[in-house]
C-alpha positions as CSV (number, residue, x, y, z in Angstrom):
1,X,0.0,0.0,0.0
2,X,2.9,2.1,1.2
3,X,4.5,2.1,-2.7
4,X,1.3,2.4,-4.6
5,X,1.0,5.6,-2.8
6,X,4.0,6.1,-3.5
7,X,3.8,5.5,-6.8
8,X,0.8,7.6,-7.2
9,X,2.3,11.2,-5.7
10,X,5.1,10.4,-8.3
11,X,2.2,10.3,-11.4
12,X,0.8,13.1,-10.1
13,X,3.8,15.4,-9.6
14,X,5.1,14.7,-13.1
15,X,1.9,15.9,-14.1
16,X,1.9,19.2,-12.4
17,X,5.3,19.7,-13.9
18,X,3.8,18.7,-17.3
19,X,1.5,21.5,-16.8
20,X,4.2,24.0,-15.7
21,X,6.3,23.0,-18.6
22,X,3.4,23.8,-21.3
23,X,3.0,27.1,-19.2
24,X,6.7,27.7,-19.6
25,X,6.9,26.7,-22.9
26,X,4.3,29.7,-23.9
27,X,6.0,32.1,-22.0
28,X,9.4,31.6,-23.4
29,X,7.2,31.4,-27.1
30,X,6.5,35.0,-26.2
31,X,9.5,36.2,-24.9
32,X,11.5,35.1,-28.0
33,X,8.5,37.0,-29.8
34,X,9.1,40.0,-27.8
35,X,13.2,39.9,-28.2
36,X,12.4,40.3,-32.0
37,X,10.3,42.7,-32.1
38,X,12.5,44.6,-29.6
39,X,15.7,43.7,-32.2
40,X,13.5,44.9,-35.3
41,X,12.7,48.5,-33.5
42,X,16.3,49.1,-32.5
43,X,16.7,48.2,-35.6
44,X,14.2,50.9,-36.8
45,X,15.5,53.2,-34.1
46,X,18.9,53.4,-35.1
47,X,18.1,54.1,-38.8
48,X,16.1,57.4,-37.5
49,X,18.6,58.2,-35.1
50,X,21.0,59.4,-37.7
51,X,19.3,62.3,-38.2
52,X,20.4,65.0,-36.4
53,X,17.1,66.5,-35.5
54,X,14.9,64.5,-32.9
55,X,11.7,63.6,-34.6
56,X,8.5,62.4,-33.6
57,X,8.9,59.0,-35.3
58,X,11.9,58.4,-33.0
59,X,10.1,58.9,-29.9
60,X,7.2,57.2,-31.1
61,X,9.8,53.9,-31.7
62,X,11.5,54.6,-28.5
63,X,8.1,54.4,-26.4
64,X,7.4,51.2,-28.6
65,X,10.8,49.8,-27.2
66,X,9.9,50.6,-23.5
67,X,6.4,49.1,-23.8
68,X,8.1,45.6,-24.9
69,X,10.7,45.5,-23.1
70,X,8.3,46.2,-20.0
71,X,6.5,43.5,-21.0
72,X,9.2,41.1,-21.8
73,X,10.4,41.8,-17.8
74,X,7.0,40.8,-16.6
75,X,7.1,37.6,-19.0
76,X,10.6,36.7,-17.7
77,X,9.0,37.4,-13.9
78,X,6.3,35.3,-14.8
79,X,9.1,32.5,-15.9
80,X,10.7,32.7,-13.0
81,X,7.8,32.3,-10.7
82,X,7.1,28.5,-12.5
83,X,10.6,27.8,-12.2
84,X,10.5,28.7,-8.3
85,X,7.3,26.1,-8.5
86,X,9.1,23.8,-10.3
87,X,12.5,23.9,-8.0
88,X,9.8,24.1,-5.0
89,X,7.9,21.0,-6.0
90,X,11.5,19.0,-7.1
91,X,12.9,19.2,-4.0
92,X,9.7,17.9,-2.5
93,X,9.8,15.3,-4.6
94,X,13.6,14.7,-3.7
95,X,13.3,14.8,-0.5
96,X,10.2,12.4,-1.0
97,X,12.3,10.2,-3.2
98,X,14.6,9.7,-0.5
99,X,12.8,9.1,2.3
100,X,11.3,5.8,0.6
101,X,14.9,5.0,-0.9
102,X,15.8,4.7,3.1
103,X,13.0,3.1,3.7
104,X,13.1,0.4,0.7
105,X,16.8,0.1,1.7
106,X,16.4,-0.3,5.0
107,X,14.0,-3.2,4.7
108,X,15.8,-4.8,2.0
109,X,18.6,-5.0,4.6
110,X,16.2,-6.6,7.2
111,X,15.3,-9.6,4.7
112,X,19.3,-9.9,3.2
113,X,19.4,-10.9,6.9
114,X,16.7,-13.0,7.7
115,X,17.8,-14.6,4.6
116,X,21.3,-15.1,5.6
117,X,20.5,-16.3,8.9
118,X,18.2,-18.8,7.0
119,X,20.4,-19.6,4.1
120,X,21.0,-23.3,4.9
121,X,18.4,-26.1,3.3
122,X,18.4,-27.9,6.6
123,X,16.9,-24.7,8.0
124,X,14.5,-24.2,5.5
125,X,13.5,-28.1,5.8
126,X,12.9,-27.9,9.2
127,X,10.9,-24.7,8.9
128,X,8.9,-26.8,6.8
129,X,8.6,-30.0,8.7
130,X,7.7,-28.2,11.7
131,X,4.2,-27.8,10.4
132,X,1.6,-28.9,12.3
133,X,-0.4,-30.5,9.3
134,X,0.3,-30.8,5.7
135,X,-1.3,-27.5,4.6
136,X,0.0,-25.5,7.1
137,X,3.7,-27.3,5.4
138,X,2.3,-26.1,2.0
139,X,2.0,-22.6,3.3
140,X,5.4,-22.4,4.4
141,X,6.8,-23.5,1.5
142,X,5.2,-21.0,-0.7
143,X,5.9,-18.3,1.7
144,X,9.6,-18.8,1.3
145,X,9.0,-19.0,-2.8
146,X,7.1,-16.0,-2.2
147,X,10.0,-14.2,-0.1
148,X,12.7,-14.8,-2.5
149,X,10.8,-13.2,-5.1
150,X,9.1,-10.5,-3.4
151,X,13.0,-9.6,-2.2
152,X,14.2,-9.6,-6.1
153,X,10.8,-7.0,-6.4
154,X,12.1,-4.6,-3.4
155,X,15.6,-4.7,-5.3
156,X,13.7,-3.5,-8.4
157,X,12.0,-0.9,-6.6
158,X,15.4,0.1,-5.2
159,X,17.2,0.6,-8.4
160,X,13.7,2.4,-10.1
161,X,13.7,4.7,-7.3
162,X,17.5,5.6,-7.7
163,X,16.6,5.9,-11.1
164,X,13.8,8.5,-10.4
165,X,15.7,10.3,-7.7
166,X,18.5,10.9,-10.3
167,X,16.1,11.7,-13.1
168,X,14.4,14.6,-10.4
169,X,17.9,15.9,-9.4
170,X,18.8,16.8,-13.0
171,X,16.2,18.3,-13.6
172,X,16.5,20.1,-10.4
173,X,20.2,21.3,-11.1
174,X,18.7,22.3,-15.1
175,X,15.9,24.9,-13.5
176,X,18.2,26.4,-10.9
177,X,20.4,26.9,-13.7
178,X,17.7,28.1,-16.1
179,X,16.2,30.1,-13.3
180,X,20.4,31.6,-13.0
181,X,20.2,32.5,-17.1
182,X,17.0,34.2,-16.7
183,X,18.0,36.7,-13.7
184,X,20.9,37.9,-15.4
185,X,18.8,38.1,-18.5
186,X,16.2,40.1,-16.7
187,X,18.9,42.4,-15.1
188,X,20.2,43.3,-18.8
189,X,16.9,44.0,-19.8
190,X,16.2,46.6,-16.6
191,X,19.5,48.0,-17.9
192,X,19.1,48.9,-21.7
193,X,15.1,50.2,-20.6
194,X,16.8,52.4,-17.6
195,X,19.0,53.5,-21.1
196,X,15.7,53.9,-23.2
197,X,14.4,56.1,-21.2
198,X,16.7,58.6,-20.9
199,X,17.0,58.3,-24.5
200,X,13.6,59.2,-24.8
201,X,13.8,61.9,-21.8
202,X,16.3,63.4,-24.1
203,X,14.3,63.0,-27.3
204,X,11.1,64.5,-25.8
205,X,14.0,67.6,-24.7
206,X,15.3,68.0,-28.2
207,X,11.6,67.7,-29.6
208,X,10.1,70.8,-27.5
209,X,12.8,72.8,-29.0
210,X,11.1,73.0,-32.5
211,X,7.7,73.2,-31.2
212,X,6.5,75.4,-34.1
213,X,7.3,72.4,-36.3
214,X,5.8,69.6,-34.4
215,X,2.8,71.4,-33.8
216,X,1.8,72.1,-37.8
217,X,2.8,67.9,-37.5
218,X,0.3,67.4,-34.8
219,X,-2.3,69.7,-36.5
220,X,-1.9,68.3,-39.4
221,X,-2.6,64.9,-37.8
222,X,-5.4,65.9,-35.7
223,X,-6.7,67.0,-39.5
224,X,-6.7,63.6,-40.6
225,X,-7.9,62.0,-37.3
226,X,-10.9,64.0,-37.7
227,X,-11.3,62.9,-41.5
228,X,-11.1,59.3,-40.7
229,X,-13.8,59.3,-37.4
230,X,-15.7,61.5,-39.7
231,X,-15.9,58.7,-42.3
232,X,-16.5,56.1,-40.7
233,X,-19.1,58.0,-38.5
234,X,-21.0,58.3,-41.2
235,X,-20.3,55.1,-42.7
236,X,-21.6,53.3,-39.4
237,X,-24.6,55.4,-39.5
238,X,-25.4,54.6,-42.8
239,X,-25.1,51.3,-41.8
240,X,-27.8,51.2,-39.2
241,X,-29.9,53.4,-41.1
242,X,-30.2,51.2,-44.3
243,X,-30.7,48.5,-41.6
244,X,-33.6,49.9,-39.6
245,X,-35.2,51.1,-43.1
246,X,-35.3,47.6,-44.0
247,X,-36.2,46.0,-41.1
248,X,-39.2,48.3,-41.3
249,X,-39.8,47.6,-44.9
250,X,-40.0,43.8,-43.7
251,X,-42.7,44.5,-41.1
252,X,-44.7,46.6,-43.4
253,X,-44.6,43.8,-45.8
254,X,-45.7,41.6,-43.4
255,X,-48.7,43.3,-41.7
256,X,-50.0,44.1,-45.5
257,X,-49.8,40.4,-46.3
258,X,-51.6,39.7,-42.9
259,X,-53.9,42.0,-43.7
260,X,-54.7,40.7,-47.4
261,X,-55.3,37.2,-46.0
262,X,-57.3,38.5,-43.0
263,X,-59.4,39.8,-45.8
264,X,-59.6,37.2,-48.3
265,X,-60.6,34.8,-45.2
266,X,-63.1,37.4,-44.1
267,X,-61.7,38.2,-40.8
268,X,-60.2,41.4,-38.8
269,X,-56.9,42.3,-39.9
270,X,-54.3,42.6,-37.2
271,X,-53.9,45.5,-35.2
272,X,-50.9,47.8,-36.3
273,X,-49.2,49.5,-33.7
274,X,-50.0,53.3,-33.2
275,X,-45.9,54.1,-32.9
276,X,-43.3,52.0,-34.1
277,X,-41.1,50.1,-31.8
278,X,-37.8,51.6,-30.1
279,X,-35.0,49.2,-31.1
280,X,-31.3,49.2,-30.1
281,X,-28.8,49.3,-32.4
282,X,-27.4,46.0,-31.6
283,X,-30.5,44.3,-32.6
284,X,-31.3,46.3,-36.1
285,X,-27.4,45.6,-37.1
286,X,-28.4,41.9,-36.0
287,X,-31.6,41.6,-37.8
288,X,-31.6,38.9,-40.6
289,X,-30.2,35.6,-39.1
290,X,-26.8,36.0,-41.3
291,X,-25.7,39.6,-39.5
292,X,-26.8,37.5,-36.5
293,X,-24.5,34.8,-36.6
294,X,-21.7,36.8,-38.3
295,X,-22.0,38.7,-34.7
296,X,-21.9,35.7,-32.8
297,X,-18.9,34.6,-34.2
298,X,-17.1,37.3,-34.6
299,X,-17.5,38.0,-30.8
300,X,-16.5,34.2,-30.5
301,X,-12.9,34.8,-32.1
302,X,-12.2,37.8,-28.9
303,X,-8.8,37.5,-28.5
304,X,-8.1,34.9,-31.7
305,X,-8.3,37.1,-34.7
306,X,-5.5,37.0,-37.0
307,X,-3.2,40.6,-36.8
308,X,-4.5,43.0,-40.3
309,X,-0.5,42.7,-41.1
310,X,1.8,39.6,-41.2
311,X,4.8,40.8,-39.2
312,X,4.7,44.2,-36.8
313,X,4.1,45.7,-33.7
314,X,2.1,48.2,-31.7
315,X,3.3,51.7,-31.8
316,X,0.5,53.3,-29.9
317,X,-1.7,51.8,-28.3
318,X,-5.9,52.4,-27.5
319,X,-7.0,55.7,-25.2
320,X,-5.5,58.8,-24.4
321,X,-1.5,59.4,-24.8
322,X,0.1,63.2,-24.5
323,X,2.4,64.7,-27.2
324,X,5.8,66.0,-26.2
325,X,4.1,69.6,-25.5
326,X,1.5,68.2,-23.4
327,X,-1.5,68.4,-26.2
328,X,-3.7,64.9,-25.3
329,X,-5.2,63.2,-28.1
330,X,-6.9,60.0,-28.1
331,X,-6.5,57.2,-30.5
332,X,-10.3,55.1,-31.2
333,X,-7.1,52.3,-32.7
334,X,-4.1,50.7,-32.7
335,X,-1.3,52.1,-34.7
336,X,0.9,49.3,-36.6
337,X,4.3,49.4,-37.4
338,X,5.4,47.1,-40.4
339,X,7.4,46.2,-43.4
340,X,7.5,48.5,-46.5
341,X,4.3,47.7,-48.7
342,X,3.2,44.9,-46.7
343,X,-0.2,43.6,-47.1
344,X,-3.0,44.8,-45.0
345,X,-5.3,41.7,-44.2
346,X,-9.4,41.3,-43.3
347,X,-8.9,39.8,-39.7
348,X,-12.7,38.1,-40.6
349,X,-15.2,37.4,-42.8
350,X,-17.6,40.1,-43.6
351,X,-18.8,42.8,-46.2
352,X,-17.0,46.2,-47.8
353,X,-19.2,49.0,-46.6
354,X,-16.5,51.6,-47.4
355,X,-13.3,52.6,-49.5
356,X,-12.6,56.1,-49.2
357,X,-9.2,58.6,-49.8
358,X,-8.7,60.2,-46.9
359,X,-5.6,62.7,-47.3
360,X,-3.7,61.0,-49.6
361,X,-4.2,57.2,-48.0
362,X,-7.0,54.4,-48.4
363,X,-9.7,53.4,-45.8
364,X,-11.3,50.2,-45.8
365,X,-14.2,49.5,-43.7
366,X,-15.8,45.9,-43.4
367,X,-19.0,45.0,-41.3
368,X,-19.4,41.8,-39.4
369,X,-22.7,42.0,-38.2
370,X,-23.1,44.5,-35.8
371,X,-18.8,44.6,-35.4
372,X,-16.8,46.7,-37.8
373,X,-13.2,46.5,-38.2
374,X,-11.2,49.5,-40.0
375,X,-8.2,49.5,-41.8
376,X,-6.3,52.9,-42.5
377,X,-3.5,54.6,-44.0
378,X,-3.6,52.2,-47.0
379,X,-1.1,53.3,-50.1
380,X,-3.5,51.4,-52.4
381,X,-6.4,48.8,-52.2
382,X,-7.7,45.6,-53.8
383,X,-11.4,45.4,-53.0
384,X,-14.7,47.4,-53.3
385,X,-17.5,48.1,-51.6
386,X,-20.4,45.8,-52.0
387,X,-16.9,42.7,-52.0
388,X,-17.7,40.1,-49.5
389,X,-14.5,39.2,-48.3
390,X,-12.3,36.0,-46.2
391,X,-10.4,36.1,-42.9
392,X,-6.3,37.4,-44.0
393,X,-7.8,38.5,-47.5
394,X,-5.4,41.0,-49.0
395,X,-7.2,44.7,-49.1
396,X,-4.1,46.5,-50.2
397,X,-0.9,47.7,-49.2
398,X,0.0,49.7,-46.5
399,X,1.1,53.1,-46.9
400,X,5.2,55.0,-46.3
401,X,5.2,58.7,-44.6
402,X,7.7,60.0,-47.4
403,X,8.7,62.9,-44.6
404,X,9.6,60.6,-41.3
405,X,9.6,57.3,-43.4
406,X,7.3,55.8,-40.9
407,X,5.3,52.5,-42.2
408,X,2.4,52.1,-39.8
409,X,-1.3,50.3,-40.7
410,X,-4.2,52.2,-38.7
411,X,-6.9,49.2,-37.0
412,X,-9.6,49.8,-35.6
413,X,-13.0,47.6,-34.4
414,X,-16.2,49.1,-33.1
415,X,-19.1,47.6,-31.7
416,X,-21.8,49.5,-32.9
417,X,-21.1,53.2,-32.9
418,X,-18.5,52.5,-30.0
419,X,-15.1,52.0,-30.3
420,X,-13.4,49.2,-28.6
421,X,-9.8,48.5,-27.7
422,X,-8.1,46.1,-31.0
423,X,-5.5,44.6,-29.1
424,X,-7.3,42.7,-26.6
425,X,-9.3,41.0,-29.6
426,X,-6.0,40.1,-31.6
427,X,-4.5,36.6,-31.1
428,X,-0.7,37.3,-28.9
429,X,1.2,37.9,-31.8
């Protein structure tokens, strides 16, 4: 009973570490994520450093840089905490592991000597003949088949249970190590973002020396901000209207063919309602079954949609953020930086309800039911509206800033008229 227990805390811890490892695995999948994106903004960073003249794109990279590397410290933290587990848990185990190595040992030792002491056929003859009766005889002699190969089992158990016990010390010594590696890694990461940002407190110094300049920038931004909410205000709107206008053109229908059979059956039509009824937007977007369970699914894929652009990061995020003169603006998206004309994808099935220039770049707008995703700064397109279109279908290119070279894709979603934060919807890229 005592090694089937045994037995089973030893199932059950390799399982827990299974768990850990699939945990750890994920992490480190997103750390080595993070280091190359980190690698490809230096990268980026550099390039626009040569300039002599701070520009907005730099600090824009440079708080890209902090944001990862912030979050590549918390993903080695998290590491670290399963590796403290895991060290925790083997030296339980260990400990565990020797404890019934003694024990196994120290009863093997008790039968090497009863067996010694009864090593001698006469012995074991007159164990036998000293039976009271023949089946009491029998018994005996089975019980001393039985203890020579019940003791060749306990060596077994010995040698598996080294064998364990050596396995779980390994791995012991490989975590403490891995734990060592990841400390010093997280210590130079602490170092080059303590560096970041005073490169970026420096930046920000050298920026609010040509405010003039970056304010005509910001203005000018601000300008095309306002375009694109403007367009895909109205867009929405149009959206909901054309929905509600049919949706009422359905119920009309409906209570004039009631009315024709309530007729031809001679009976009382239907009463018609004196004033129509309120409805939320949510359920005129999700009136016909299709807009329905386009919704539904969409909503389903929270956190799973594929990223609009095949390789790239976040530049600035959802919400408010300040500019280097203190003017706070708010972003309704996600700004994405990526490769020179890269493709800009649909991140899900749906319809083209808009393709519009707006200062010089494309907009794309697709509904989903009552969800509609936006795609901006696009240098040209590939679909129209009226185009149903796939999940990572090409809708064009994204677009290059000639003046700070920056090549960043605009996403948006919004549920209804509201806007809702992109990155919690996209799959960890």
């Amino acid at each position: 009973m005592k090694f089937l227990k045994a037995v089973f805390f030893i199932i059950a811890v390799f399982i827990a570490v299974d768990v850990h490892a699939q945990s750890s695995a994920e992490l480190k999948r997103r750390r080595d994520k993070l280091s190359e994106e980190l690698e490809q903004l230096n990268k980026d960073y550099q390039e626009t450093s040569q300039n002599k003249r701070a520009t907005l794109k730099q600090l824009s990279l440079l708080k890209a840089q902090i944001n990862l590397r912030e979050e590549k410290i918390n993903i080695i933290n998290s590491e670290v905490r399963n590796l403290d587990n895991q060290i925790s848990e083997s030296n339980n185990t260990v400990h565990s592991l020797q404890k019934q190595l003694d024990q196994l040992k120290k009863e093997y030792a008790a039968m090497v000597l009863f067996a010694y002491r009864n090593q001698s056929a006469y012995n074991k003859l007159m164990f036998i003949f000293a039976a009271k009766d023949f089946n009491q005889a029998y018994k005996r002699l089975k019980y001393l088949q039985q203890f020579g190969t019940y003791r060749e089992r306990q060596a077994g158990y010995i040698q598996g249970t080294q064998k364990d016990l050596h396995i779980k010390i390994t791995e012991l010594d490989k975590n403490k190590q891995e734990k060592s590696n990841l400390l010093a890694d997280q210590q130079k990461e602490k170092e080059t973002l303590g560096k970041e940002k005073n490169n970026q407190v420096k930046v920000v110094s050298d920026l609010s020396q040509h405010e003039g300049q970056l304010k005509k920038q910001q203005r000018d931004l601000q300008v095309k901000i306002a375009k694109t909410n403007k367009e895909i205000g109205a867009a929405i709107r149009r959206e909901i209207e054309e929905a509600r206008r049919k949706a009422e053109e359905e119920a009309r229908e409906a209570a004039r063919v009631a009315a024709a059979k309530a007729k031809a059956e001679n009976k009382t039509p239907p009463a018609v309602a004196a004033k129509p009824v309120v409805r939320t937007t949510s359920s005129i977007l999700n009136a016909t079954p299709e807009a329905a369970k386009l919704s539904n699914d969409f909503l389903g894929n929270r956190g799973r949609l594929p990223w609009p652009v095949a390789n790239g990061g976040i530049t600035q995020g959802f919400g408010v953020y300040s500019t280097p003169e203190g003017i706070k603006s708010e972003s309704t998206g996600v700004d994405i930086r990526t490769t020179p004309g890269g493709n800009v994808r649909a991140v899900f099935d749906g319809d083209v309800i808009k393709v519009v220039d707006v200062s010089g770049t494309y907009l794309v707008m697709i509904r989903h039911g009552e969800y509609f995703t936006v795609y901006a700064n696009l240098r040209s397109v590939s679909v129209a509206r009226g185009q149903k279109v796939t999940t990572k279908q090409v809708l064009g290119t994204v677009a290059t800033d000639p003046s700070t070279g920056e090549t960043e894709a605009h996403f948006e979603i919004y549920k209804g008229v509201s806007a809702v934060n992109p990155k919690i919807w996209l799959a960890p890229n």
